[in-house]
Chimera marker file (.cmm) of the C-alpha trace (Angstrom):
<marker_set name="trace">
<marker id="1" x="0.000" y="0.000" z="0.000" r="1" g="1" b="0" radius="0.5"/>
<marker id="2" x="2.915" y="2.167" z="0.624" r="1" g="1" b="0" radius="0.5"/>
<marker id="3" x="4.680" y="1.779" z="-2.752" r="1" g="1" b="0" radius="0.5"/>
<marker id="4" x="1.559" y="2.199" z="-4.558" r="1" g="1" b="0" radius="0.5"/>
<marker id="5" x="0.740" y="5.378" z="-2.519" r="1" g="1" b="0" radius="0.5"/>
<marker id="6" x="4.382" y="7.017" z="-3.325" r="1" g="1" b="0" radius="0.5"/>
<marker id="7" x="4.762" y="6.170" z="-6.700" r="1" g="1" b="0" radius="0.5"/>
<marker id="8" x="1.196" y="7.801" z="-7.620" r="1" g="1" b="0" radius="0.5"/>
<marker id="9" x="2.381" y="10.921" z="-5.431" r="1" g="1" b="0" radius="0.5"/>
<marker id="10" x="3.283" y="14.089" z="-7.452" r="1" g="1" b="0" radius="0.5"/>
<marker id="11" x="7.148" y="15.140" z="-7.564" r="1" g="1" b="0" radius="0.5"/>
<marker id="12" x="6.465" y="17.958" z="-4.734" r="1" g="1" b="0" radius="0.5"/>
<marker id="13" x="4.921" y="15.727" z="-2.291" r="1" g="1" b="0" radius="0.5"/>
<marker id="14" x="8.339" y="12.765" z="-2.868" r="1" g="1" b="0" radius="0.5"/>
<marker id="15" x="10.511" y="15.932" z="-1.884" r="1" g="1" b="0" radius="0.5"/>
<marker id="16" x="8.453" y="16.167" z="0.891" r="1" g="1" b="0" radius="0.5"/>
<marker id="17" x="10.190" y="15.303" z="4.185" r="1" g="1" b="0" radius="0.5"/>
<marker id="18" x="8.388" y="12.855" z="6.512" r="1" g="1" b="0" radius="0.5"/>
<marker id="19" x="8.564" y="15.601" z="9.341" r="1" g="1" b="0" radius="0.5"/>
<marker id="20" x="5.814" y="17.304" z="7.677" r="1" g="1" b="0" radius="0.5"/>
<marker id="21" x="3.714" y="14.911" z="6.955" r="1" g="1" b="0" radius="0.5"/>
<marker id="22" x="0.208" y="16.394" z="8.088" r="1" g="1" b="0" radius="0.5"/>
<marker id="23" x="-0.394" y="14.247" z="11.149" r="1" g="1" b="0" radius="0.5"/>
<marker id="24" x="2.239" y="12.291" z="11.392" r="1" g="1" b="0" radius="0.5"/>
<marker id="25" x="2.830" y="11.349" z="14.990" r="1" g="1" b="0" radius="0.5"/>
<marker id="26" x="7.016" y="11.295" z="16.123" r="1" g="1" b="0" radius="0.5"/>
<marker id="27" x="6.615" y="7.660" z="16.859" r="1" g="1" b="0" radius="0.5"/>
<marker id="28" x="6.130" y="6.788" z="12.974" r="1" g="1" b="0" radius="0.5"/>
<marker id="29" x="8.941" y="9.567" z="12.431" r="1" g="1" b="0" radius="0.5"/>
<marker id="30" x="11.259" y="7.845" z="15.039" r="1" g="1" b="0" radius="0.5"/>
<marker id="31" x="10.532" y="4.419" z="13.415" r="1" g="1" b="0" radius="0.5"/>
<marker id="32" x="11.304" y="5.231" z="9.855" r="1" g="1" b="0" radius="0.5"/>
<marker id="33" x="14.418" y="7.164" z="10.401" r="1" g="1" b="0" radius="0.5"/>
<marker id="34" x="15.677" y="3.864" z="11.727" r="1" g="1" b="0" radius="0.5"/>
<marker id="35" x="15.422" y="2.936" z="8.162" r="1" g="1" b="0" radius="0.5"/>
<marker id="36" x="17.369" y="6.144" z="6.955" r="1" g="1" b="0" radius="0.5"/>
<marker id="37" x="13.625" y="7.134" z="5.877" r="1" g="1" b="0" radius="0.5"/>
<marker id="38" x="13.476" y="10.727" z="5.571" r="1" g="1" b="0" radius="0.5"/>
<marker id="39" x="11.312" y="11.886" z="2.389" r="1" g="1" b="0" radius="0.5"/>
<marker id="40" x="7.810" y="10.478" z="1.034" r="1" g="1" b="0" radius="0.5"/>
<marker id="41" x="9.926" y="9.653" z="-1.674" r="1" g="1" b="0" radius="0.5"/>
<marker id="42" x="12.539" y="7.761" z="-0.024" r="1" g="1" b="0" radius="0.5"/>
<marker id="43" x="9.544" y="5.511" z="1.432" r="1" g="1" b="0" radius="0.5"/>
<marker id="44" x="9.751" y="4.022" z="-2.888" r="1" g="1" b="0" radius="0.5"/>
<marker id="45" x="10.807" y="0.196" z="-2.944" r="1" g="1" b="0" radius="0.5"/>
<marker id="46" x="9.889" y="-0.103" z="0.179" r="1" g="1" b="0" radius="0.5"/>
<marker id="47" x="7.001" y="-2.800" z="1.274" r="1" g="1" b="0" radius="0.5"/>
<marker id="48" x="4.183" y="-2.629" z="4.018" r="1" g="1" b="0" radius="0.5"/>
<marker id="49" x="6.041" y="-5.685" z="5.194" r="1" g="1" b="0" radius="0.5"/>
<marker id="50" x="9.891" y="-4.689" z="4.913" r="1" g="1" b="0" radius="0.5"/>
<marker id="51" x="8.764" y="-1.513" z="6.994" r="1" g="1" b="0" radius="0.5"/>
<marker id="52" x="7.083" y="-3.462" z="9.439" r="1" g="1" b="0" radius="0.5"/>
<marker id="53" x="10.460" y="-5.133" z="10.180" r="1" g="1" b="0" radius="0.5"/>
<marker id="54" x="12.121" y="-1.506" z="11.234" r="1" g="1" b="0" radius="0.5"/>
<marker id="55" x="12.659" y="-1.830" z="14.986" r="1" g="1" b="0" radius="0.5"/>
<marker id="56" x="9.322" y="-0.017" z="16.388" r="1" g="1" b="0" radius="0.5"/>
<marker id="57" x="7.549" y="-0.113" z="13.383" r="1" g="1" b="0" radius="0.5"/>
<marker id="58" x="4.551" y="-2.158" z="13.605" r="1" g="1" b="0" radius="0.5"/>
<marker id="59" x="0.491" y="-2.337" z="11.917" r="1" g="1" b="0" radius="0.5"/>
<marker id="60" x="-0.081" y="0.793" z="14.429" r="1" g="1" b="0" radius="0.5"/>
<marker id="61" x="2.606" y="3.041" z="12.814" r="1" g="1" b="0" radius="0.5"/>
<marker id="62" x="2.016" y="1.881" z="9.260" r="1" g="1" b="0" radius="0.5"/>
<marker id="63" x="-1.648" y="2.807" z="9.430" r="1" g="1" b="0" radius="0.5"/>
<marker id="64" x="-0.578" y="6.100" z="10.657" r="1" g="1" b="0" radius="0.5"/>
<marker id="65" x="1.891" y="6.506" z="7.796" r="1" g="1" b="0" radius="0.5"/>
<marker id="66" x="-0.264" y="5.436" z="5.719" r="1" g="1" b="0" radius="0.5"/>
<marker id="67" x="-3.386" y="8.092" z="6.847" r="1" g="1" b="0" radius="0.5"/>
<marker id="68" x="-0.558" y="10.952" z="7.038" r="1" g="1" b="0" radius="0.5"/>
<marker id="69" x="0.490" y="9.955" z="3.220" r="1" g="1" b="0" radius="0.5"/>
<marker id="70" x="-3.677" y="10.004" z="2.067" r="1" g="1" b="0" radius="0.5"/>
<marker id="71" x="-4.035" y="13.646" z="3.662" r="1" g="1" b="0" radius="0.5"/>
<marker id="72" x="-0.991" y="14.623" z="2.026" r="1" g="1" b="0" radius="0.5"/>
<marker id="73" x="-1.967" y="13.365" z="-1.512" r="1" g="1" b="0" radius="0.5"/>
<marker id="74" x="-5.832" y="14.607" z="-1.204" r="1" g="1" b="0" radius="0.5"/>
<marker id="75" x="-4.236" y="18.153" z="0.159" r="1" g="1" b="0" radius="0.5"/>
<marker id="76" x="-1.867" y="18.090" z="-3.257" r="1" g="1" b="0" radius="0.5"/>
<marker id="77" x="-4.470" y="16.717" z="-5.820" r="1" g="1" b="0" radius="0.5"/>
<marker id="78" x="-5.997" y="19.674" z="-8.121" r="1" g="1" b="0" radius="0.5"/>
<marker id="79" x="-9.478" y="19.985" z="-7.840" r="1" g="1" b="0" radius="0.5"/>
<marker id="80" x="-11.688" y="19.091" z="-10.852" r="1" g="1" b="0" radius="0.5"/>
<marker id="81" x="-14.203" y="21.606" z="-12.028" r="1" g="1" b="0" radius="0.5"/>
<marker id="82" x="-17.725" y="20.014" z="-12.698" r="1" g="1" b="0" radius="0.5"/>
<marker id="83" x="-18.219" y="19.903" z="-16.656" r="1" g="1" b="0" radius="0.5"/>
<marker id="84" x="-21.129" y="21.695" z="-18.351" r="1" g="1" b="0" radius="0.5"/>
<link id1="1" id2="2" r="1" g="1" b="0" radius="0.2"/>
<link id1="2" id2="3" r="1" g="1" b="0" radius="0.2"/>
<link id1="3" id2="4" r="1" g="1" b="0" radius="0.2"/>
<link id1="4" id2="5" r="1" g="1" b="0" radius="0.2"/>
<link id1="5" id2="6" r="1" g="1" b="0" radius="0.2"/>
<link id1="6" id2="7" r="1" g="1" b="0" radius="0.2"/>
<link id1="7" id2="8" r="1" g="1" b="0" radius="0.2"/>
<link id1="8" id2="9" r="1" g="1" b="0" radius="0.2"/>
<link id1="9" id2="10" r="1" g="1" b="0" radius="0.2"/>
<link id1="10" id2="11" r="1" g="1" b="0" radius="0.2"/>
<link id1="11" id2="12" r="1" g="1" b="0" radius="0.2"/>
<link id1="12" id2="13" r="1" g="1" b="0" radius="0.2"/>
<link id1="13" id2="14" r="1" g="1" b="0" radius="0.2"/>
<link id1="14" id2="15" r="1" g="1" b="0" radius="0.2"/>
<link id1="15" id2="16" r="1" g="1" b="0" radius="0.2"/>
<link id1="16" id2="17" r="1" g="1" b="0" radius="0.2"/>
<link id1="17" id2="18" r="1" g="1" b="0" radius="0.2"/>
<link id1="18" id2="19" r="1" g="1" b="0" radius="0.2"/>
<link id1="19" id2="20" r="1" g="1" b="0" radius="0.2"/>
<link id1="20" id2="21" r="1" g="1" b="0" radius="0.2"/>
<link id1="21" id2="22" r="1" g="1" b="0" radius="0.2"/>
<link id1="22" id2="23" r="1" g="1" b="0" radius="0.2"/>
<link id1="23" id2="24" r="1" g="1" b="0" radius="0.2"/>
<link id1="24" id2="25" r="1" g="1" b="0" radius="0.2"/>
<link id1="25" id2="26" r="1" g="1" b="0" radius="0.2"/>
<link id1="26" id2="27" r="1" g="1" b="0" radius="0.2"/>
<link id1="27" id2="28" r="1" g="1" b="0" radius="0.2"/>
<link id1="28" id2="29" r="1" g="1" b="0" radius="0.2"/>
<link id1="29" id2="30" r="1" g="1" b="0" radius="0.2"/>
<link id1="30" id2="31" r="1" g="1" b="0" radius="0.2"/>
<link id1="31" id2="32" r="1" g="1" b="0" radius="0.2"/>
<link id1="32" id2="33" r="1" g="1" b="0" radius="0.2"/>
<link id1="33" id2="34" r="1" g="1" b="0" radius="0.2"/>
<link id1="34" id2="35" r="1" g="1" b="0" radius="0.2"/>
<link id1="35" id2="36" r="1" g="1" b="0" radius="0.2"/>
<link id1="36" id2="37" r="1" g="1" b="0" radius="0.2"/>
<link id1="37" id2="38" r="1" g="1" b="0" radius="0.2"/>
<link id1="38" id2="39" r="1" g="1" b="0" radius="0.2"/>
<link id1="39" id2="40" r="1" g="1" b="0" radius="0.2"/>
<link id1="40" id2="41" r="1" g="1" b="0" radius="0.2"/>
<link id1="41" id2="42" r="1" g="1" b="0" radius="0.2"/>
<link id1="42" id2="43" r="1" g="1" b="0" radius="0.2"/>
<link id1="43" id2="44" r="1" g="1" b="0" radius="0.2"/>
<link id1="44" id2="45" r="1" g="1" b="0" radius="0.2"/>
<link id1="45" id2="46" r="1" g="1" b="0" radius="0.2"/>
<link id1="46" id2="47" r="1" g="1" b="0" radius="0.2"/>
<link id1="47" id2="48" r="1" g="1" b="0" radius="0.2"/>
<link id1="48" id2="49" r="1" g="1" b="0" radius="0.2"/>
<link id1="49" id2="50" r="1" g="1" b="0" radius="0.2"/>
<link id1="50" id2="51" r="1" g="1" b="0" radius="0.2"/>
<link id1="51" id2="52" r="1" g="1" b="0" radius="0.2"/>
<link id1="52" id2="53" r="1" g="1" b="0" radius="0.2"/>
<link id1="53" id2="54" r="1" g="1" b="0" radius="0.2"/>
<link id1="54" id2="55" r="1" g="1" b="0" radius="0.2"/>
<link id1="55" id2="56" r="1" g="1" b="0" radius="0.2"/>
<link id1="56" id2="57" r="1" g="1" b="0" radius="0.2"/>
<link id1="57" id2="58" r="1" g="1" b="0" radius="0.2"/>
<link id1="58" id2="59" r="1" g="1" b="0" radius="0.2"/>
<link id1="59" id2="60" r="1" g="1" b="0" radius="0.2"/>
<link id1="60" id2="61" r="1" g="1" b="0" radius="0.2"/>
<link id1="61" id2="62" r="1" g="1" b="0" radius="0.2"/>
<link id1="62" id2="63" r="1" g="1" b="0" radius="0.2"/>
<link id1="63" id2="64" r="1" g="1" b="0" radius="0.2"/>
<link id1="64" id2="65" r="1" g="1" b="0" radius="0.2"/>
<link id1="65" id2="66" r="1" g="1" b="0" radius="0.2"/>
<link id1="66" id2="67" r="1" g="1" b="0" radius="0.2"/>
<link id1="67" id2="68" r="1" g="1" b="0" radius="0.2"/>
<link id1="68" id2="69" r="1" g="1" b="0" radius="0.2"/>
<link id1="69" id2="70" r="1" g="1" b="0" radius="0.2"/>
<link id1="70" id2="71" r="1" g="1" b="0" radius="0.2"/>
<link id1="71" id2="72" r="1" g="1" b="0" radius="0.2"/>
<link id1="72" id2="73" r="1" g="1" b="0" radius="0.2"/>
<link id1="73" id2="74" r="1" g="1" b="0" radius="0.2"/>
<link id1="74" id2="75" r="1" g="1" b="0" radius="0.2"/>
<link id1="75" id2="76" r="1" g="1" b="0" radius="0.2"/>
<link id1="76" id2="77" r="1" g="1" b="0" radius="0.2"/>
<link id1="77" id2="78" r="1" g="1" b="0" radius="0.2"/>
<link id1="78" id2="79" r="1" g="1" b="0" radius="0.2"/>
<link id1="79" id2="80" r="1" g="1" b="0" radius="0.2"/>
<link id1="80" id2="81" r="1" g="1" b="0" radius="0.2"/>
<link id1="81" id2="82" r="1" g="1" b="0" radius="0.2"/>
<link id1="82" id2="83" r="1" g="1" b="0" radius="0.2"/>
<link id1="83" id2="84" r="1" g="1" b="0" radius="0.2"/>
</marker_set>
């Protein structure tokens, strides 16, 4: 979910650092710096399941990257005028 989530995120939002995630809590910070993770983009190549074997970084922190990474893209996405 991850991967798919960064690789369909806009070049702006891959600069982004992880630190400014929109509701990103310092535990899921903490826990993917321990995997030299410091960009949404870095997070490319890199499975729901390799994460969750970063010391401290369990279903709880994923889902929170994960929710972090959804506002992010929704907060990025240009809105789509209504035709006719």
């Amino acid at each position: 979910r991850v991967q798919t989530l960064v690789r369909d995120a806009g070049p702006a939002l891959r600069a982004l650092p992880l630190a400014e995630l929109p509701g990103l809590p310092v535990r899921a910070l903490n826990a993917a710096r321990k995997g030299q993770i410091g960009a949404v983009g870095d997070l490319d190549g890199w499975t729901d399941a390799n994460l969750k074997m970063l010391p401290y970084f369990g279903e709880k922190t994923l889902e929170d990257l994960l929710a972090a990474l959804r506002v992010a893209i929704d907060a990025t996405e240009p809105e789509l005028e209504p035709v006719g």
